[in-house]
Kinemage of the C-alpha trace (Angstrom):
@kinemage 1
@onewidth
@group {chain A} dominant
@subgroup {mainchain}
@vectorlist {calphas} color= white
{ca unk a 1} P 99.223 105.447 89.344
{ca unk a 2} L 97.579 104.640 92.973
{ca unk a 3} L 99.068 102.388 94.820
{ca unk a 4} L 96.660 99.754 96.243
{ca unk a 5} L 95.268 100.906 100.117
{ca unk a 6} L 93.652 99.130 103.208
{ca unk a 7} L 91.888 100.768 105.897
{ca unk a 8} L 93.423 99.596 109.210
{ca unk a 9} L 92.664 100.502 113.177
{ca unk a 10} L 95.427 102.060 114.242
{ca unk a 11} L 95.939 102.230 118.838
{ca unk a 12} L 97.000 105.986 119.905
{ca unk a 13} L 96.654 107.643 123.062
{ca unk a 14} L 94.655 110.612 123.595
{ca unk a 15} L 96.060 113.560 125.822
{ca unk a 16} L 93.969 111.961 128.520
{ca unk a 17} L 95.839 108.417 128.662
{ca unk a 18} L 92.923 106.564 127.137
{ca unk a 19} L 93.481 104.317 123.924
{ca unk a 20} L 91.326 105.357 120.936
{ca unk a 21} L 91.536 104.260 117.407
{ca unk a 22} L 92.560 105.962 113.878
{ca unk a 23} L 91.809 104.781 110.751
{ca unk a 24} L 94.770 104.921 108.276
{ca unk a 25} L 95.580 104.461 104.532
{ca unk a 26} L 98.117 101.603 103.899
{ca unk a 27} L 99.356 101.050 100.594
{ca unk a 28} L 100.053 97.159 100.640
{ca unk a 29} L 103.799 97.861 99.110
{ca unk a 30} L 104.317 99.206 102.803
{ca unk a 31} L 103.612 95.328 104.661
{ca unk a 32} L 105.719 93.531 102.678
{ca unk a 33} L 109.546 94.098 103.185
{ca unk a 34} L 111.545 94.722 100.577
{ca unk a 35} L 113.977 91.688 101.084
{ca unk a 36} L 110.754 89.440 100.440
{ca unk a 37} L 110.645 89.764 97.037
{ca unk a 38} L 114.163 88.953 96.336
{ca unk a 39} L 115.193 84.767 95.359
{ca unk a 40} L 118.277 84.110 96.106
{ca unk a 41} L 118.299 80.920 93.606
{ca unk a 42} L 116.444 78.495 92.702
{ca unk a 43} L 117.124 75.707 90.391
{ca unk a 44} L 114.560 73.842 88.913
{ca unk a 45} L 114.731 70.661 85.994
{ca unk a 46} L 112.904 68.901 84.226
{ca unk a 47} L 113.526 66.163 81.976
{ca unk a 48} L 110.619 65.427 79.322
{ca unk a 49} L 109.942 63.735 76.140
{ca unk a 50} L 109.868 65.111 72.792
{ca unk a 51} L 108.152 63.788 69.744
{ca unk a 52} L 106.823 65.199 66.376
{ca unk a 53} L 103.586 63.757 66.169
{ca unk a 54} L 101.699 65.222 62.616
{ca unk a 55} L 104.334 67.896 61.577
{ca unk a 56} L 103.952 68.957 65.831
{ca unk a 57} L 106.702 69.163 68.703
{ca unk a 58} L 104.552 67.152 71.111
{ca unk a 59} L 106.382 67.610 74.660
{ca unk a 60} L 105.372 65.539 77.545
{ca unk a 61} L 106.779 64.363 81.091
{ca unk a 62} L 106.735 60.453 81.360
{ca unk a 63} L 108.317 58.287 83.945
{ca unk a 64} L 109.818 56.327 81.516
{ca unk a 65} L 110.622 57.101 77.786
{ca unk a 66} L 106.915 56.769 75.944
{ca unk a 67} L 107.767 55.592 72.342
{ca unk a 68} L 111.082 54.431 70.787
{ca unk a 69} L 110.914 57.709 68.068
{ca unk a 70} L 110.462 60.020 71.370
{ca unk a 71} L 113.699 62.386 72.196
{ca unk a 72} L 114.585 62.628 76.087
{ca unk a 73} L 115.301 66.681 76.811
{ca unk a 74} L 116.332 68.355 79.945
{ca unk a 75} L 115.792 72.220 80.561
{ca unk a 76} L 117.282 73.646 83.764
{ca unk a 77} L 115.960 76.970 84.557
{ca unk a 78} L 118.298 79.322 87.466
{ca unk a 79} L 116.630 82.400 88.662
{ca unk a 80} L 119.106 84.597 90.230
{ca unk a 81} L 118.500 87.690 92.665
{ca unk a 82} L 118.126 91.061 91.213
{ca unk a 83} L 118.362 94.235 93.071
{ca unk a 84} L 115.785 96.853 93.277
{ca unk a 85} L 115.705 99.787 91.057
{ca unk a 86} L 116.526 103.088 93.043
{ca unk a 87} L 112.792 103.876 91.260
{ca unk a 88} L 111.178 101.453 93.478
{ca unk a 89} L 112.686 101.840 96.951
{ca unk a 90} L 111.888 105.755 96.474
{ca unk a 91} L 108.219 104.329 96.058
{ca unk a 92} L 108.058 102.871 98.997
{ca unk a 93} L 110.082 104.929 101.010
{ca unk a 94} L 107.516 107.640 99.852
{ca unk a 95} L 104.662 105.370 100.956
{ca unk a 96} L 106.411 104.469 104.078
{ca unk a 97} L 106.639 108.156 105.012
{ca unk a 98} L 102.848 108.960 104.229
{ca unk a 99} L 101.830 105.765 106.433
{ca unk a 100} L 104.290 107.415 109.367
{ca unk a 101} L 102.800 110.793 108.708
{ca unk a 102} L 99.298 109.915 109.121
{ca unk a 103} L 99.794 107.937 112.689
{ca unk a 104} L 102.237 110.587 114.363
């Protein structure tokens, strides 16, 4: 697999003082940090109508209750952290280390 790359201007100084520019790979997994990607939980719900309408679930989201044969539901979905695999912080540790390499 190859990781997804931009071509930045990156400042250094020359041996003479002056600023000059290098272009360097950066896989995109290296901008975002790690903690970004983690929720830390969210609930959401939603309460909705059901109704079997020609031998189909028919599900919709009224204000009030649409028809006297309609069933009101409620689904509440939590989405809880997870940690990262070792896997993927070795990725982009890797990455990381290959950005570092090509500025120094």
């Amino acid at each position: 697999m190859i990781p997804k790359i931009v071509q930045l201007e990156y400042p250094t100084l020359d041996d003479a003082g002056a600023v000059t520019t290098t272009t360097v790979q950066v896989p995109l997994i290296t901008l975002v940090p790690v903690t970004a990607s983690k929720i830390e939980k969210a609930t959401v719900t939603a309460e909705f109508a059901l109704e079997v309408i020609n031998n189909e679930l028919q599900i919709s989201f009224p204000n009030n209750k649409s028809s006297e044969n309609a069933t009101v539901g409620k689904l509440e979905i939590v989405i809880s952290p997870q940690e990262l695999t070792d896997g993927l912080e070795l990725i982009i540790e890797g990455y990381a280390n290959a950005l570092k390499r090509q500025i120094t």
